[in-house]
C-alpha positions in Angstrom: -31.6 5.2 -8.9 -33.0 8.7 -7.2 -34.9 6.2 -4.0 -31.9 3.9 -3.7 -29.7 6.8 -2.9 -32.7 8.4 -0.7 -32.2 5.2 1.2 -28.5 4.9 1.1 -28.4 8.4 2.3 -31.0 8.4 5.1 -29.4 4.6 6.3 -26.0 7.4 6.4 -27.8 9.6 8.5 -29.1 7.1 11.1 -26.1 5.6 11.3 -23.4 8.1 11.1 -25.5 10.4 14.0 -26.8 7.2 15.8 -25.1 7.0 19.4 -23.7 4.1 19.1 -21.6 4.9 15.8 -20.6 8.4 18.0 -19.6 6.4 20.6 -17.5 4.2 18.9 -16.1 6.7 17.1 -14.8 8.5 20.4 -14.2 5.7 22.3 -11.8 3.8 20.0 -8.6 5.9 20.2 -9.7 5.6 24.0 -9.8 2.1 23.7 -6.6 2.3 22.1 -4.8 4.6 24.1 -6.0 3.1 27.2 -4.3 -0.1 26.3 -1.0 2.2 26.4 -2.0 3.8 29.6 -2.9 0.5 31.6 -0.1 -0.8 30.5 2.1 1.7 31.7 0.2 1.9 35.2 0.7 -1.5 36.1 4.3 -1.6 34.8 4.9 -1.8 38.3 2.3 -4.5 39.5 4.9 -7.9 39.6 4.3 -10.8 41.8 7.5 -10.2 43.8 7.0 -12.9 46.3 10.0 -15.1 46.8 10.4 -18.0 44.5 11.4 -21.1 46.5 12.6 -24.5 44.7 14.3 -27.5 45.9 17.2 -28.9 43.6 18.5 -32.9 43.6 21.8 -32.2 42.4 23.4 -35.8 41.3 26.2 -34.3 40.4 27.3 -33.0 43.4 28.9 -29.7 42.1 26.2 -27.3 40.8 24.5 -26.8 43.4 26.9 -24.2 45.1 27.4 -22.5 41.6 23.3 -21.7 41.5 23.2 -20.7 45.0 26.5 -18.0 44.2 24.0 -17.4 41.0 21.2 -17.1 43.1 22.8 -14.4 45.8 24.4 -12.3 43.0 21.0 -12.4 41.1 18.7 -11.1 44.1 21.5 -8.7 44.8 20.2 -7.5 41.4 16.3 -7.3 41.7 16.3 -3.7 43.4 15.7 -0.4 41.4 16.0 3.3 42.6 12.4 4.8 42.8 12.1 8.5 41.9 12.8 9.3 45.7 16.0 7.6 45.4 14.8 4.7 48.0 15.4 1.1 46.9 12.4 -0.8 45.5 12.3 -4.5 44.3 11.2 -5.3 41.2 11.3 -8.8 40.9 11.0 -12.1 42.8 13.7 -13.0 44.6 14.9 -17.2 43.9 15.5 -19.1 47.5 17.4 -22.4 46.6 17.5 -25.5 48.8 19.5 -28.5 48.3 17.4 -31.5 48.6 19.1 -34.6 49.1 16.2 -38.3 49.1 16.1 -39.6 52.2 15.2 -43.9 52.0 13.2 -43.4 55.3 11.0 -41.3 53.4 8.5 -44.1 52.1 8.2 -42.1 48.7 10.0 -41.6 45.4 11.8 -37.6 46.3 9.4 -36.8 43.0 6.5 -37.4 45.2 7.7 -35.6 48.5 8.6 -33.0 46.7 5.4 -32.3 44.6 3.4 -32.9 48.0 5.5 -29.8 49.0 5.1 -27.5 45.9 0.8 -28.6 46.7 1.3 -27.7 49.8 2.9 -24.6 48.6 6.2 -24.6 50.9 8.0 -24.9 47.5 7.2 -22.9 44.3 9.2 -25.7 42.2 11.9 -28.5 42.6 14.5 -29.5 39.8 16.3 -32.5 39.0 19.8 -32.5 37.7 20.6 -35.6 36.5 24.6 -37.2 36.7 25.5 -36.7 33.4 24.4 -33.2 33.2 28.3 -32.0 33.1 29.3 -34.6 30.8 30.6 -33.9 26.9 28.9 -37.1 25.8 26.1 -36.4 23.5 24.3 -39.7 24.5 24.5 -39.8 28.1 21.0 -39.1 28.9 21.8 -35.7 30.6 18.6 -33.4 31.5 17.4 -31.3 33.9 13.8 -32.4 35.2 11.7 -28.9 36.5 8.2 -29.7 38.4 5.6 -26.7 39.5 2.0 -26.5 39.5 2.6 -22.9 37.8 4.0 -23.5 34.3 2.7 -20.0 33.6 5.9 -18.3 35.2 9.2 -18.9 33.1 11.3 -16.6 34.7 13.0 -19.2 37.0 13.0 -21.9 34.4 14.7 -19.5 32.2 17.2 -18.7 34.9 17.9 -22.4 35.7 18.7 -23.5 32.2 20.6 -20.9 31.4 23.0 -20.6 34.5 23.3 -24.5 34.3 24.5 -24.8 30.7 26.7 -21.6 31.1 28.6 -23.4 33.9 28.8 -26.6 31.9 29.9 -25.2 29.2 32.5 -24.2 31.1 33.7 -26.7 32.9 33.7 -28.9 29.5 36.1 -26.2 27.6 37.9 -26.2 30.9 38.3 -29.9 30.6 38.9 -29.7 26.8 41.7 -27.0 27.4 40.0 -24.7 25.5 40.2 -20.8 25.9 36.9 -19.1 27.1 38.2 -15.8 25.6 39.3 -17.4 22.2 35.8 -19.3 21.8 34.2 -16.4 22.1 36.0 -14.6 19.1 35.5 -17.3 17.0 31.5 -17.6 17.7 31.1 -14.1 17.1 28.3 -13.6 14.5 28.3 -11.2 11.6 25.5 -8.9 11.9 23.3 -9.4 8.5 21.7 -5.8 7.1 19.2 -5.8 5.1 17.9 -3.7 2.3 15.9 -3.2 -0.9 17.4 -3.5 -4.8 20.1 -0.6 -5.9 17.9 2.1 -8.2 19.2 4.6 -10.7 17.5 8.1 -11.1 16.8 9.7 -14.4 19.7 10.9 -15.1 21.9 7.7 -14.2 23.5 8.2 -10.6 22.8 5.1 -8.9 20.7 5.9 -5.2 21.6 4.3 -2.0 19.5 1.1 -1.2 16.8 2.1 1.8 17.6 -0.5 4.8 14.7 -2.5 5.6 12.5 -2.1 8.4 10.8 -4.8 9.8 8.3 -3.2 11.4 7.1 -1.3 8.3 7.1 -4.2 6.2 4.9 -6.5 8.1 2.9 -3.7 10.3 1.9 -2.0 7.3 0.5 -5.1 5.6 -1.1 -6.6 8.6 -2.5 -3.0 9.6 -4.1 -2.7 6.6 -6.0 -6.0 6.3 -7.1 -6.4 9.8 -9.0 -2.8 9.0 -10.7 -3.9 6.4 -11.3 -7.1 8.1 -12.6 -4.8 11.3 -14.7 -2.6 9.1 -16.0 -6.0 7.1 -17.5 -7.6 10.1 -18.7 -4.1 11.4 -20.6 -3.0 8.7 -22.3 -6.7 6.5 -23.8 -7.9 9.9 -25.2 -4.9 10.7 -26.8 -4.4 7.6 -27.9 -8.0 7.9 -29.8 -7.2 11.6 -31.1 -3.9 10.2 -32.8 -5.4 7.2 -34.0 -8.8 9.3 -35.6 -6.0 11.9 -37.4 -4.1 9.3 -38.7 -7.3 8.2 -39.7 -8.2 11.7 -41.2 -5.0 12.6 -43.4 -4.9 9.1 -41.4 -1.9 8.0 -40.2 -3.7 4.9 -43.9 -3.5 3.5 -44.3 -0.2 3.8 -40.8 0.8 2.2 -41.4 -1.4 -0.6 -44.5 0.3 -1.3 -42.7 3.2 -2.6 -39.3 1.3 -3.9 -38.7 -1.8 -5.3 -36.9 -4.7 -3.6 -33.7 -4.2 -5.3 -33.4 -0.4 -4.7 -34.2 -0.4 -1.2 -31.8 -3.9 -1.5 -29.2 -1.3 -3.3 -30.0 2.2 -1.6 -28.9 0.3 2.3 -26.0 -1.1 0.9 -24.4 1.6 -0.7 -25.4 3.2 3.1 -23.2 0.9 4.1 -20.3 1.2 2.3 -20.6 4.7 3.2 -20.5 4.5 6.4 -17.6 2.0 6.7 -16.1 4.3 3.7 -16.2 7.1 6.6 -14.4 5.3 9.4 -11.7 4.2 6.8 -10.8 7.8 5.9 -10.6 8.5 9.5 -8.8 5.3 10.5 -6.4 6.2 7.6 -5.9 9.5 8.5 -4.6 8.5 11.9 -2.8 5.9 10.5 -0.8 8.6 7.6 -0.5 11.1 11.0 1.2 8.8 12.7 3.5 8.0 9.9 4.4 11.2 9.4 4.7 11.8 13.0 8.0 9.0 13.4 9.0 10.1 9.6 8.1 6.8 8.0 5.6 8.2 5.5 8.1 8.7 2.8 8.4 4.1 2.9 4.6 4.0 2.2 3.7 3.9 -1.3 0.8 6.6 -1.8 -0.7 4.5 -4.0 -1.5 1.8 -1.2 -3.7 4.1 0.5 -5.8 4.0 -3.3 -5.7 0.3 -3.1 -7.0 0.1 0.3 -9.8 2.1 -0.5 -10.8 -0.1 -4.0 -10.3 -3.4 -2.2 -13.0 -2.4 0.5 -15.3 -1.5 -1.4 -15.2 -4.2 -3.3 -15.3 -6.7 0.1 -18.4 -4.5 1.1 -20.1 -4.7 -1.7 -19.7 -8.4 -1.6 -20.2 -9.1 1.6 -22.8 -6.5 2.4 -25.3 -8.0 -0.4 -24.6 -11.4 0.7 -26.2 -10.4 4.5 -28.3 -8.0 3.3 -29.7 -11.5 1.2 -29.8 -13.5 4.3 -31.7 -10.8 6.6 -34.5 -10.6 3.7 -34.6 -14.3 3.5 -35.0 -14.8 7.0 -37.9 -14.0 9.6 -36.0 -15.0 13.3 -32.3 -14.0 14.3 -31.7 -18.3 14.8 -32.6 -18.6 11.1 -29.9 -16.1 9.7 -27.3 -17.3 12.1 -27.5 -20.9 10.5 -27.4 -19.3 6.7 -24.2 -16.8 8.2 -21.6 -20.0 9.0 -20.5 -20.4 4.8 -20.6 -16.5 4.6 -18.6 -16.2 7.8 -15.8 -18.6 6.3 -15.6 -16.8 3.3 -14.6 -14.1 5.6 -12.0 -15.9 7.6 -10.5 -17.3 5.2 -7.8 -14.8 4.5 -7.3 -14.3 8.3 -6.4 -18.6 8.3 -4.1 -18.1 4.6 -2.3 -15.0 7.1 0.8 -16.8 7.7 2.1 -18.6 4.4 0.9 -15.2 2.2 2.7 -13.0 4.5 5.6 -15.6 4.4 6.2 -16.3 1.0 3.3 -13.8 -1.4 5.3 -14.7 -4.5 4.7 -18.5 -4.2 1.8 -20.4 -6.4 -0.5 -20.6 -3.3 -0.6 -17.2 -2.6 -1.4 -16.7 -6.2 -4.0 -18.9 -6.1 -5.7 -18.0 -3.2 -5.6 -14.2 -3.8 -7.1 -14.3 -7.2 -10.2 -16.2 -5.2 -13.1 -13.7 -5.3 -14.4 -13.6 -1.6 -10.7 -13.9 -0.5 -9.1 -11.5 -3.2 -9.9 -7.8 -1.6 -8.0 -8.9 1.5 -5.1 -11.1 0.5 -4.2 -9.1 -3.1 -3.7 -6.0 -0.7 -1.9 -7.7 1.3 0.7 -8.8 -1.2 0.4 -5.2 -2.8 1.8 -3.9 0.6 4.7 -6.6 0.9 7.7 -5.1 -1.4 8.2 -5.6 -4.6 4.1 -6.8 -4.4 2.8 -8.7 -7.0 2.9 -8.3 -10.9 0.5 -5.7 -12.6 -1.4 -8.1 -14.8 -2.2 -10.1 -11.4 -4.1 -7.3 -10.1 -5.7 -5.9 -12.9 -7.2 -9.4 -13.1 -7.7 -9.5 -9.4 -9.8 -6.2 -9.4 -11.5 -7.7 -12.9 -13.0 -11.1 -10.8 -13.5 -9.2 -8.0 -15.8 -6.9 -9.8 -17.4 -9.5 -11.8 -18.1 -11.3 -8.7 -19.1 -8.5 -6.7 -21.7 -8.0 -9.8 -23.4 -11.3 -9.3 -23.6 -11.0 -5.6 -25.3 -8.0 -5.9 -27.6 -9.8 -9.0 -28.3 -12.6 -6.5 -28.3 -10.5 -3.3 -31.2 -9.2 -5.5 -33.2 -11.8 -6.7 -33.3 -13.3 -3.3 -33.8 -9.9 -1.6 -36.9 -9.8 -3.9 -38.6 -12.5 -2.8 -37.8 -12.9 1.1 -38.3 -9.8 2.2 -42.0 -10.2 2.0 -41.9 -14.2 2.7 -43.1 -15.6 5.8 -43.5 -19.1 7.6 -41.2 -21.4 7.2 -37.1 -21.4 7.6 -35.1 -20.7 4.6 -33.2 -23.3 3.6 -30.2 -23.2 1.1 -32.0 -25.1 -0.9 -34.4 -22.6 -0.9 -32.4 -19.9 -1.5 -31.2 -21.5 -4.9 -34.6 -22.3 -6.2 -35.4 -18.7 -5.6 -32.2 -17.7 -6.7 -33.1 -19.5 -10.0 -36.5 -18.9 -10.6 -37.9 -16.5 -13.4 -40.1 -14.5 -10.8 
């Protein structure tokens, strides 16, 4: 046990003063940040060039109300810069009334789009006859054609300022009162909160309101960390062992420890290393709940099961790759073995949606009590209020552990025997018959 923690703690050292781990260290609330600071640089940086579409209006009586629209709207687009000079902000919209022509020789659809190619026209729309009409069935649309779907902003506007003045125009019809609609569509705004508690001594507390934010952000925080600190550390314990083994370092280091502890000691480096980002990634993570007072709506205890499930995902994972670097001799060889491992690993990231959307139901159950998937998913519905029962994690944490035993047993087995193999590929096949063997 002494030589695998002399190589867990020298695989620390190299890693935690290597460059590239100060580096990253540094640069990631950079990273972050800069995000932040881009962002806010280029606020300013829109597209303001005019927006020009022709509209074929078979109505006959909305094309007048969108142009008002349109010349109250651009009215609109200015702000007042810091010097107190007018600056525009956004596009402005030039409407044109189009009306087909049979001299043309083409369908208006056609001269049109040769237009928007030709970019004299941004877009055209097509109102069709019926578009004012209360019928439900009589075909009404509106038809929009651009070559940039990307923008949505004039869509948007379109639609909207076209229903608005239909909806009008058919309560106008229906001799119905705008004003007296309006108070009877008003919603109720729904709260929401947690369950009524009583304190020791009775006196029933106020129910906390829910926040959204925390209750997703929190849960999602927290498993794409140890997702990011997964993939960070097991591949790179996967290229260090499969260069040791390239370089002919593994036959010395085995001269002075067995397979398994030098299998052990640069694991438990590993999970040492990623231990050490967590605590600081965690850190920032409580300061910044402290900082906008949410700390109090984050259990203390989630910051304990963090810390279990990772370990638990590292030990797993990281003996798995450390496995597949002994076993293999070229960086094409492990990267065929890593496609089942990596699935394992995404598989959480692909359950994301229905876990976070219902974490009581009998998938989520199933699917967190799954070994490979259970560090990531089981704190994930610990973090989503009320979380799930206590006997469901203690017999979470009791497969994880019993799996994470017999990775690490095979990680070992495998580790024994491929680090000093050469010549051919490993197969899976293999793998098993080593895996198997009494050697």
């Amino acid at each position: 046990m002494n030589k695998a923690l002399a190589v867990a703690r020298n695989e620390y050292i190299s890693a935690v003063t290597s460059k590239a781990f100060l580096l990253g260290v540094l640069l990631m609330p950079v990273f972050m940040g800069g995000a932040f600071v881009v962002r806010y640089l280029t606020r300013d940086q829109v597209d303001i060039s005019d927006r020009k579409v022709a509209i074929i209006d078979h109505t006959g009586n909305l094309f007048s109300v969108l142009a008002d629209q349109a010349k109250q709207r651009n009215k609109e687009i200015f702000q007042e810069s810091e010097t107190g000079d007018q600056r525009q902000v956004r596009p402005r919209f030039i409407l044109e009334k189009y009306q087909p022509k049979s001299s043309d020789g083409q369908s208006a659809d056609a001269v049109l789009s040769n237009r928007v190619e030709s970019q004299e026209l941004f877009a055209f729309l097509t109102i069709s006859e019926h578009a004012l009409s209360h019928d439900q069935d009589d075909g009404a649309s509106l038809a929009y054609h651009t070559d940039t779907p990307s923008y949505s902003e004039l869509p948007n506007w379109l639609e909207r300022t076209i229903n608005l003045e239909a909806q009008r125009r058919r309560m106008e019809r229906m001799g119905i009162d705008p004003l007296k609609l309006a108070i009877v569509n008003r919603r109720v705004p729904l709260r929401r909160f947690g369950l009524v508690e009583a304190d020791e001594n009775g006196n029933v507390l106020a129910a906390q309101e829910d926040n959204k934010i925390i209750t997703f952000a929190v849960p999602f925080g927290g498993l794409m960390l140890m997702f990011m600190m997964v993939m960070t550390v097991a591949p790179t314990m996967l290229n260090n062992v499969l260069e040791e083994k390239m370089q002919k370092i593994s036959e010395f280091l085995v001269s002075s420890v067995s397979p398994f502890q030098l299998m052990l000691g640069k694991l438990l480096g590993g999970v040492a290393v990623a231990s050490t980002l967590s605590v600081m990634y965690l850190g920032a993570a409580y300061g910044a709940s402290r900082y906008f007072d949410i700390h109090e709506r984050i259990p203390p205890t989630l910051y304990l099961w963090f810390t279990l499930f990772l370990l638990l995902a590292l030990i797993i994972f990281g003996s798995i790759f450390s496995a597949i670097g002994a076993a293999c001799s070229e960086i094409r060889d492990a990267q065929g073995l890593m496609t089942p491992v990596m699935l394992m690993i995404i598989i959480p990231m692909l359950c994301l949606g229905p876990v976070l959307e219902s974490p009581s139901s009998m998938f989520s159950r199933l699917i967190s009590l799954f070994p490979p998937a259970t560090p990531m998913l089981m704190f994930l519905r610990i973090a989503i209020p009320p979380g799930p029962p206590a006997w469901e994690i203690g017999l979470s944490v009791v497969l994880t552990l019993a799996f994470a035993v017999a990775c690490v047993w095979a990680a070992g087995k495998v580790f024994r025997i491929g680090i000093l193999s050469q010549g051919q590929p490993p197969t899976m096949r293999k793998l098993m018959h080593w895996l198997l063997s009494n050697e």
